[in-house]
C-alpha positions as a Markdown table, in Angstrom:
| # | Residue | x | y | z |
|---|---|---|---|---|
| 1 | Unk | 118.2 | 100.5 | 108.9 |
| 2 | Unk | 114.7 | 100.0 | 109.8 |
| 3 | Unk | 111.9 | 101.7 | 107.8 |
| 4 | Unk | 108.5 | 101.3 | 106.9 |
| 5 | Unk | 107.9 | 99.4 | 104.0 |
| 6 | Unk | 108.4 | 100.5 | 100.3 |
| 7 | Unk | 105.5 | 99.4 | 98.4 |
| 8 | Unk | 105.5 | 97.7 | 94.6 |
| 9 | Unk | 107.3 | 99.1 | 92.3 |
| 10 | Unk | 109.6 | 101.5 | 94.3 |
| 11 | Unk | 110.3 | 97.7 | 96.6 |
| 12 | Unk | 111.9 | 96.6 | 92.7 |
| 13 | Unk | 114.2 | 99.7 | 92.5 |
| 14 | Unk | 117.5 | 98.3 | 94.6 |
| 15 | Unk | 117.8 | 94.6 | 95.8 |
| 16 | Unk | 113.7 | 93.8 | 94.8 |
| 17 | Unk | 112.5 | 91.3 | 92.6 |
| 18 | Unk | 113.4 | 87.5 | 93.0 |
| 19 | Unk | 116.8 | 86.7 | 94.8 |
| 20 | Unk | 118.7 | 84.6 | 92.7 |
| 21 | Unk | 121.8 | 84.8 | 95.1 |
| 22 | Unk | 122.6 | 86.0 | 98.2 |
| 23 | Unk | 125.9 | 84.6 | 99.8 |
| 24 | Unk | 128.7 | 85.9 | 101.9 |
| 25 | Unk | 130.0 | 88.1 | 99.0 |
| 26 | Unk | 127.3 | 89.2 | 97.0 |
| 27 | Unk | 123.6 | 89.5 | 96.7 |
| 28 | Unk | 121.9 | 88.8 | 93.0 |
| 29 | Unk | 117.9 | 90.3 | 92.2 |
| 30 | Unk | 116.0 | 89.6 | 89.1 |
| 31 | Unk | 113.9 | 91.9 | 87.9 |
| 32 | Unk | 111.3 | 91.1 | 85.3 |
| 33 | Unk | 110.9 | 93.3 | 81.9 |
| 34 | Unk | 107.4 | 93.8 | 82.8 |
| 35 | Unk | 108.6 | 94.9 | 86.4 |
| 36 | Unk | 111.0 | 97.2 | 85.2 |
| 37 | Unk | 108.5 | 99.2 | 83.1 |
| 38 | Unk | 106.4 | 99.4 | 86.5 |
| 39 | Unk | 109.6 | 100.6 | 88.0 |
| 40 | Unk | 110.5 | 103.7 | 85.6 |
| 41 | Unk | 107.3 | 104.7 | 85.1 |
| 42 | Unk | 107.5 | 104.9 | 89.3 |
| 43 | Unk | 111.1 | 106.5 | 89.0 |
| 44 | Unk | 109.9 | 109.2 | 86.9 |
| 45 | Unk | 107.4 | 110.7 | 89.3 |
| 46 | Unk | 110.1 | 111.0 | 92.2 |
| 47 | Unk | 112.6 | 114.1 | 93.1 |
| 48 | Unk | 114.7 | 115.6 | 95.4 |
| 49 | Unk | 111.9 | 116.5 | 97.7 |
| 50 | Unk | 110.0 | 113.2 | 97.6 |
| 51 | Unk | 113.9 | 111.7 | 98.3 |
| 52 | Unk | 114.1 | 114.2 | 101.5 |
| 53 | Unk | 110.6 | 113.3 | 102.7 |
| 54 | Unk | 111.6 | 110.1 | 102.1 |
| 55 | Unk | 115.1 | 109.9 | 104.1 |
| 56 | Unk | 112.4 | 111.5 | 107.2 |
| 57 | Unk | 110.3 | 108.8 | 107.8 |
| 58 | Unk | 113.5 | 106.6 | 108.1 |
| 59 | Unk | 115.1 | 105.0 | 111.6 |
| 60 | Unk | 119.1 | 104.6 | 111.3 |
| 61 | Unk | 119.3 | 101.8 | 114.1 |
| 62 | Unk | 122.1 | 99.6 | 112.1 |
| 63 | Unk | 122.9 | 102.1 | 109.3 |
| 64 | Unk | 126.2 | 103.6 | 109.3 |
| 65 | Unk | 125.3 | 106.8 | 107.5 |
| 66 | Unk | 124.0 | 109.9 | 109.2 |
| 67 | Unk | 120.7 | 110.4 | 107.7 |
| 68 | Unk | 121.7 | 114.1 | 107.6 |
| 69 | Unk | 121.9 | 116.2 | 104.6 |
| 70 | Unk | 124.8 | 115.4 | 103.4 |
| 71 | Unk | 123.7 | 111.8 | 103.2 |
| 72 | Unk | 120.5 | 112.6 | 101.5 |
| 73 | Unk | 122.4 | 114.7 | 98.5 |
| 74 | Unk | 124.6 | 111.8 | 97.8 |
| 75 | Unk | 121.6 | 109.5 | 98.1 |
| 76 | Unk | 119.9 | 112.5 | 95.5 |
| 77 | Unk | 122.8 | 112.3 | 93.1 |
| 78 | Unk | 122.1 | 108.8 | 92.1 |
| 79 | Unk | 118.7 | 109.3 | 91.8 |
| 80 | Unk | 118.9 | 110.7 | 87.8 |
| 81 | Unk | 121.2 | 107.5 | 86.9 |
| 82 | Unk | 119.1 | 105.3 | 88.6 |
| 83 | Unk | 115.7 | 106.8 | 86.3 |
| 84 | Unk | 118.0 | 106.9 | 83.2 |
| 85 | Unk | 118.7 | 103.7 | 83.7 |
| 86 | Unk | 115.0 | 102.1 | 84.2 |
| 87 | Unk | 113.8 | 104.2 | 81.8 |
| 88 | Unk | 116.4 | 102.8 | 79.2 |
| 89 | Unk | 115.8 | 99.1 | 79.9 |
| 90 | Unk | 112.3 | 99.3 | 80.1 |
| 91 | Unk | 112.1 | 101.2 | 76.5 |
| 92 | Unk | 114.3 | 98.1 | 75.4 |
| 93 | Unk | 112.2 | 95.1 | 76.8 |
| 94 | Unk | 114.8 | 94.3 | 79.1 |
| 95 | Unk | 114.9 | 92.6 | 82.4 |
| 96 | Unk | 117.4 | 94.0 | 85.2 |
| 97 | Unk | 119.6 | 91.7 | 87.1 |
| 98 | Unk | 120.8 | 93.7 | 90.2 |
| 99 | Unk | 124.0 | 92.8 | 92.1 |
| 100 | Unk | 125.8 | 93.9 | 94.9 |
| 101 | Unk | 129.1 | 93.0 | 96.4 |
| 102 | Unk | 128.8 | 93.3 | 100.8 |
């Protein structure tokens, strides 16, 4: 998928940070504690619409989705998680380590 560049902290959301792995199985991101507080406070001021807006300025050259609506809403239904989630390590002092199996 090509796109135009997400810019600090919304690059720190999924697979930003520093790589601490990334191998034929699995990709590992560190985020710092301080990051992550950049990140939810980011998180918080996003919704559906900026998500839709989003999902338009996007080219799906290798991406095996659709792009379509359908896409977007299950693309939206992670989106409350994903804040609740920031938000919580943040208000902890923690530090997220992100992986993800390929």
């Amino acid at each position: 998928m090509a796109a135009r560049a997400v810019l600090y902290p919304l690059s720190h959301v999924i697979l930003g940070g520093v790589p601490l792995h990334e191998g034929d199985n699995y990709i590992v991101c560190y985020v710092t504690a301080d990051q992550v507080r950049e990140v939810a406070k980011a998180l918080e001021l996003l919704d559906g619409q900026w998500l839709s807006d989003r999902f338009a300025t996007l080219t799906f050259d290798a991406y095996q989705g659709t792009g379509d609506a359908d896409d977007i809403a299950y693309t939206q239904a992670f989106l409350p998680g994903l804040r609740s989630f920031y938000l919580t390590a943040a208000q902890n002092g923690r530090a997220v380590i992100f992986t993800v199996s390929q």
